[in-house]
KELOLO-323492 format. One record per residue (C-alpha): residue number from 1; x, y, z; residue in three letters. Coordinates in steps of 0.001 Angstrom, whole numbers, plus 500000, padded with zeros to 6 digits. Each point is the difference from the previous one (the first is absolute). Example, Ala and Ser with C-alpha at 12.3 -4.5 7.8 and 13.67 -1.06 7.14 Angstrom:
2
1:512300:495500:507800:ALA
2:501370:503440:499340:SER
This chain:
315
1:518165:489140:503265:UNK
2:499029:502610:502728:UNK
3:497318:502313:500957:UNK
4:500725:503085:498364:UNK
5:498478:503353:499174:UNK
6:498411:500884:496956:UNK
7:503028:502590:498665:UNK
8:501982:497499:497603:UNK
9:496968:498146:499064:UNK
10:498392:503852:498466:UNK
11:503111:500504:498674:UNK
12:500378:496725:497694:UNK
13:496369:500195:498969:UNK
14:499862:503731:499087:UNK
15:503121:499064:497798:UNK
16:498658:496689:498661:UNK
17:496319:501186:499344:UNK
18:497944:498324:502319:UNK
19:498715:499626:503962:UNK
20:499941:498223:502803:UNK
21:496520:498850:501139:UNK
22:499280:500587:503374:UNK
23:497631:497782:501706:UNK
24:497989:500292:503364:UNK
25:500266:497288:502204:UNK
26:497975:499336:502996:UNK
27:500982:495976:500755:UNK
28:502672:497472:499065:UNK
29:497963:498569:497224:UNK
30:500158:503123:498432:UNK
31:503620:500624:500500:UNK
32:500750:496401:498750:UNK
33:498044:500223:497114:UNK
34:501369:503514:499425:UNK
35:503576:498818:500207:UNK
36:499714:496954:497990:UNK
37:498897:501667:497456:UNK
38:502732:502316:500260:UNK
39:502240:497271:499903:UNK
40:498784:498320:497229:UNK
41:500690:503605:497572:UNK
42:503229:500698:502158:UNK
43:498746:503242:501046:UNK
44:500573:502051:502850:UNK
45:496658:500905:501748:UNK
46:498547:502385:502338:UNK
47:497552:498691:502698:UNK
48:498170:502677:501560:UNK
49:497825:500396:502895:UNK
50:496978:502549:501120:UNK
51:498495:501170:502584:UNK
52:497728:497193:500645:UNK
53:502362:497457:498978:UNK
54:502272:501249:503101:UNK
55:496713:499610:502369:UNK
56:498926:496681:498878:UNK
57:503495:498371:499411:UNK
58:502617:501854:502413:UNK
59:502965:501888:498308:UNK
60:502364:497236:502213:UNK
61:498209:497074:498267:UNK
62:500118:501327:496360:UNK
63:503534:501033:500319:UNK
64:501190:496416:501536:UNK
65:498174:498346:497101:UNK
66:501326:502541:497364:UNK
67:503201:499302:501734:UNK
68:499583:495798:499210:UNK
69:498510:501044:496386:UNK
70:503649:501712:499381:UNK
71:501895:497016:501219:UNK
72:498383:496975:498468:UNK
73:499450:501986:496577:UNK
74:503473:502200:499981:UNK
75:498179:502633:498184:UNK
76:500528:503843:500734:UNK
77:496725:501099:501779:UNK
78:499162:503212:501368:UNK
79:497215:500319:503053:UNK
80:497692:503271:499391:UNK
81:497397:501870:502083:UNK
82:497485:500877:497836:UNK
83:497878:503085:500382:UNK
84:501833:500957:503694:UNK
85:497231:502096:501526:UNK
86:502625:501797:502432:UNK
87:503474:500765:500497:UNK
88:499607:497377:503087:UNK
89:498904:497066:498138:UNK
90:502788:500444:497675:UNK
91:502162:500091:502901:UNK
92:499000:496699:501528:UNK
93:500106:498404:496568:UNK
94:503887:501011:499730:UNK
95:500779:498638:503437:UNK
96:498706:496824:498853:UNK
97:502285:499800:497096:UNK
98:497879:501096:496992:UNK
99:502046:502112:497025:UNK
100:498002:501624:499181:UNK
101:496759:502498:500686:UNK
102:497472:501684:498569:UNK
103:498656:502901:501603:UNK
104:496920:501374:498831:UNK
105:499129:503446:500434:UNK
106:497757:500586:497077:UNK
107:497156:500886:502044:UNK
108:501340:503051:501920:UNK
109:500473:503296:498229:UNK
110:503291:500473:497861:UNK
111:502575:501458:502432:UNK
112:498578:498013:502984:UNK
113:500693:496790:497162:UNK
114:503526:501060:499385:UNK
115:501202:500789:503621:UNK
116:498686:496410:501393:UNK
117:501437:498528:497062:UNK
118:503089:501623:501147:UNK
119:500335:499120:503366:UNK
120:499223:496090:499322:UNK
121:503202:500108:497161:UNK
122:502104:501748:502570:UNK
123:499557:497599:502128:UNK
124:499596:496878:497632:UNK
125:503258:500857:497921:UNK
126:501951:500002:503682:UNK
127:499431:496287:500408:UNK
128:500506:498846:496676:UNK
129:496343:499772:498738:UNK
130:498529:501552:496639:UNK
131:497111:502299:499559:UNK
132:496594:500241:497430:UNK
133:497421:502704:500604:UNK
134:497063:500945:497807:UNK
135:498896:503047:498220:UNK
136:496230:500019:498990:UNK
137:497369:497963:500968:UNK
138:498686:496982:498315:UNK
139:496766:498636:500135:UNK
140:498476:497321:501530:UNK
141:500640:497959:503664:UNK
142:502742:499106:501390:UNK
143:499981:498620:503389:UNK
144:497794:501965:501916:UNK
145:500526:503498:497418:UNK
146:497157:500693:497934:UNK
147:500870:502241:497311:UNK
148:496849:500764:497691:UNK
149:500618:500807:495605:UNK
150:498896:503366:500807:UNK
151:502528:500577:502899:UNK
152:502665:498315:497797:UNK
153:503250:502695:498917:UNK
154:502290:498959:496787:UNK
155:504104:500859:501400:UNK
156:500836:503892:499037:UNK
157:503240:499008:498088:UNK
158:501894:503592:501376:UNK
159:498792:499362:503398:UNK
160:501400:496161:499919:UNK
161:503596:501954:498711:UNK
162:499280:502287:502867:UNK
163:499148:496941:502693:UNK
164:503089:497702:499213:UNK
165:502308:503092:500497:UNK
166:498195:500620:503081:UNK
167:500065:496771:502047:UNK
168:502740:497765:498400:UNK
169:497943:497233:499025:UNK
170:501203:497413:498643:UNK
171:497114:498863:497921:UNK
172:496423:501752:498884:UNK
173:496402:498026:499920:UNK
174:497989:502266:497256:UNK
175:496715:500263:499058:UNK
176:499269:499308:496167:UNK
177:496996:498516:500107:UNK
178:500276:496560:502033:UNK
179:497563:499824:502691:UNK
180:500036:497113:503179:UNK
181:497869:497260:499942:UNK
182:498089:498323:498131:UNK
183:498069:502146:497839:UNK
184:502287:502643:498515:UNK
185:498548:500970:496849:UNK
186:495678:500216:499263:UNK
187:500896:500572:496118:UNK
188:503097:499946:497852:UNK
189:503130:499488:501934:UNK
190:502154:503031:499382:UNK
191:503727:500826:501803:UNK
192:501539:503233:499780:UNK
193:503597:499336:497983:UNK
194:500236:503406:499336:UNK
195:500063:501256:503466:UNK
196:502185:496856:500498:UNK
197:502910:501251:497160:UNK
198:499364:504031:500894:UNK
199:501170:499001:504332:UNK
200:502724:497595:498534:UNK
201:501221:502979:497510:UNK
202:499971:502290:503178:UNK
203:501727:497668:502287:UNK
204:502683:499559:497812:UNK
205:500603:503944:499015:UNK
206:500169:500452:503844:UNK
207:502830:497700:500423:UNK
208:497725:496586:501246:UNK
209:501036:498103:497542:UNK
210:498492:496660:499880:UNK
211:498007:500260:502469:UNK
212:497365:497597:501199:UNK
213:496181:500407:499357:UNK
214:497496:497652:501744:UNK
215:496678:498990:499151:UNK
216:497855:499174:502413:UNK
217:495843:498095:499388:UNK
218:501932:498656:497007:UNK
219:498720:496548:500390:UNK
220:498215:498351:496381:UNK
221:496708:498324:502091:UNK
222:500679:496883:497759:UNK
223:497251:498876:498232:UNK
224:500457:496268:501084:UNK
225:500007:500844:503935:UNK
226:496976:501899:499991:UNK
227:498360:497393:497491:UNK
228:500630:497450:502262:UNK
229:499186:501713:503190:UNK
230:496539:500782:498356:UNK
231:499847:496246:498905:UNK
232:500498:498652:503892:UNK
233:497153:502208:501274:UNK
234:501678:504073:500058:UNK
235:498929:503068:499234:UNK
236:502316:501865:498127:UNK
237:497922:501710:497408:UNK
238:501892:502868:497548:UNK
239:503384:499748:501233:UNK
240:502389:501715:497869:UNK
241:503885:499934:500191:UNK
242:503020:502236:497956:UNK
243:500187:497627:497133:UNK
244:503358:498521:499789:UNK
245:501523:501363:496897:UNK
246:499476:503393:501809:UNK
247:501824:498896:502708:UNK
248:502927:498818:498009:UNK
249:500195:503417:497922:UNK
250:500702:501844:503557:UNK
251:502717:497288:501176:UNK
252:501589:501227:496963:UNK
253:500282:503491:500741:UNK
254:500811:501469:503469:UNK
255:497479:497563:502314:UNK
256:502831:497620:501514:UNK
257:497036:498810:502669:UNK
258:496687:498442:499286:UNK
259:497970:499215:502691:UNK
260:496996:497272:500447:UNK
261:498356:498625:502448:UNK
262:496238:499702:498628:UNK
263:501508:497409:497742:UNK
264:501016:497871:502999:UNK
265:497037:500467:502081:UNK
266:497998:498802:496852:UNK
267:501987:496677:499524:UNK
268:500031:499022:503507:UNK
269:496370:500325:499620:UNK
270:499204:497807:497133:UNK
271:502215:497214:501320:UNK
272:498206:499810:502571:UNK
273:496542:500761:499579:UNK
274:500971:496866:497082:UNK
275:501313:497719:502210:UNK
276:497217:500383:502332:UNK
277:497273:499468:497277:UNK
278:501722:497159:498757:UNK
279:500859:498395:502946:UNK
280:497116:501127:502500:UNK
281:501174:497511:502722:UNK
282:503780:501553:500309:UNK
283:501113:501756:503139:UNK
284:503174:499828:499670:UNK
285:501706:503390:499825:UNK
286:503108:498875:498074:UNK
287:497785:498524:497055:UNK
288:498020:503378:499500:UNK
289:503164:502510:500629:UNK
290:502019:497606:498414:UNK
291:497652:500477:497253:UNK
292:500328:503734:499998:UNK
293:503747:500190:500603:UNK
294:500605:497846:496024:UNK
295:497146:502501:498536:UNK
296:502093:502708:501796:UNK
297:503458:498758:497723:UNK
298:498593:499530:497123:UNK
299:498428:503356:499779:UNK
300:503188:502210:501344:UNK
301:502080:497371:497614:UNK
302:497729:501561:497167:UNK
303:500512:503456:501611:UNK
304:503568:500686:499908:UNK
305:500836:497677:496227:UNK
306:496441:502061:498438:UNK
307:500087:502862:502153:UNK
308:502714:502215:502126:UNK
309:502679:497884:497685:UNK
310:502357:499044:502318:UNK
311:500643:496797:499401:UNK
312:503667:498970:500678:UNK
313:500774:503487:501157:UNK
314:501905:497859:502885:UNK
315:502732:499444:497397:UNK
């Protein structure tokens, strides 16, 4: 089909229920494992890349291969910057063809948040490309941001009303509770529907109607990756993920966007710390990735049928 943004795909999923994952890629193993499990639940997909990803793998490289991903699958994909850390990075990322950005300004003060935000939609919506922001800050790491529980802030659902008027955003990342990585919750695992309904409620009496909320640290830490990874010789002691049926409940209501990368990161890593257990005398990369790119498809498979929902939300 074609590279698109992510405008249609938020529309058909806040009418039909559910979400569209969006997965971090870093490599083509992840992409193709990404994709074919896209392809398998006719879904349309966002890949999205961070920070790092752009330093290790080159925004011209992950484009060209998002670019072949679109072609030999025909799905609708849309490329996303994840966590932009300036209105320059977002503006490299749309000259190489991404759809979409994410600028995040949740670590400056409010009105130094919403008049960035501004200025990187101005200049987004000109060429074409859409726009996510964040209000509140979640826990955890991401990348090189360290956000502590204590320095964590829950989304002020008057000041999101407030925000969206302010910088035309086209979609909002909230803070309900998720956290990055992979330890998001030291007791019960707890999101904050509530808060969730009362911003959708206020959207919608301020003329937004249906409009997009995204999740971000929303990814499950499956049981089985970190079991295995443990098994092969890791040390992944007390991770805790959103549990799925959590997950499912927000790609219900407003959350057209669920983001995970953890998930990914762990799967790659069990493949491969069990190939090279079982098979100490490989060196071939294309056995181990290889290994990590079918873990990769069978958990995002899982993710969007169990998960965000969107399975055959191509039709």
């Amino acid at each position: 089909m074609a590279l698109v943004t992510t405008k249609e795909m938020f529309e058909k999923a806040y009418r039909g229920g559910y979400a569209i994952g969006a997965f971090n890629i870093n490599n083509m193993e992840i992409i193709q494992g990404v994709v074919a499990a896209a392809k398998a639940q006719n879904s349309a997909v966002i890949l999205q890349v961070s920070k790092s990803a752009l330093k290790y793998a080159h925004p011209l490289y992950l484009k060209k291969m998002v670019d072949a991903a679109i072609e030999e699958t025909g799905l609708d994909i849309a490329l996303h910057l994840d966590h932009g850390p300036s209105f320059e990075v977002c503006k490299d990322c749309i000259s190489y063809g991404f759809t979409s950005v994410m600028y995040d300004g949740s670590h400056l003060d409010y009105e130094e948040n919403v008049r960035t935000t501004r200025e990187v939609v101005e200049y987004a919506h000109a060429r074409g490309v859409v726009v996510e922001a964040e209000l509140g800050k979640l826990a955890g790491v991401e990348d090189d941001v360290k956000v502590s529980a204590e320095g964590a802030t829950y989304t002020d659902p008057d000041q999101a009303v407030d925000f969206v008027k302010r910088t035309g955003v086209d979609s909002l990342a909230i803070a309900i509770g998720t956290s990055h990585g992979a330890y998001k919750f030291k007791g019960e695992a707890k999101l904050d529907f509530d808060r969730l309904e009362t911003i959708t409620k206020k959207l919608e009496e301020a003329g937004f109607h249906h409009f997009p909320i995204v999740l971000h640290g929303a990814s499950s830490v499956d049981e089985s990756s970190v079991a295995t990874c443990n098994q092969y010789g890791g040390q992944i002691n007390g991770a805790k993920g959103v549990p799925a049926e959590m997950l499912r409940k927000a790609a219900s209501m407003a959350v057209c966007k669920i983001n995970m990368d953890t998930d990914i990161r762990l799967a790659m890593t069990a493949a491969i710390r069990k190939e090279f257990a079982e098979n100490p005398s490989a060196f071939d990369p294309r056995g181990y990735l290889g290994a990590g790119r079918d873990l990769i498809a069978s958990l995002v498979e899982g993710k969007i049928r169990d998960v965000v929902g969107s399975t055959n939300s191509m039709d």
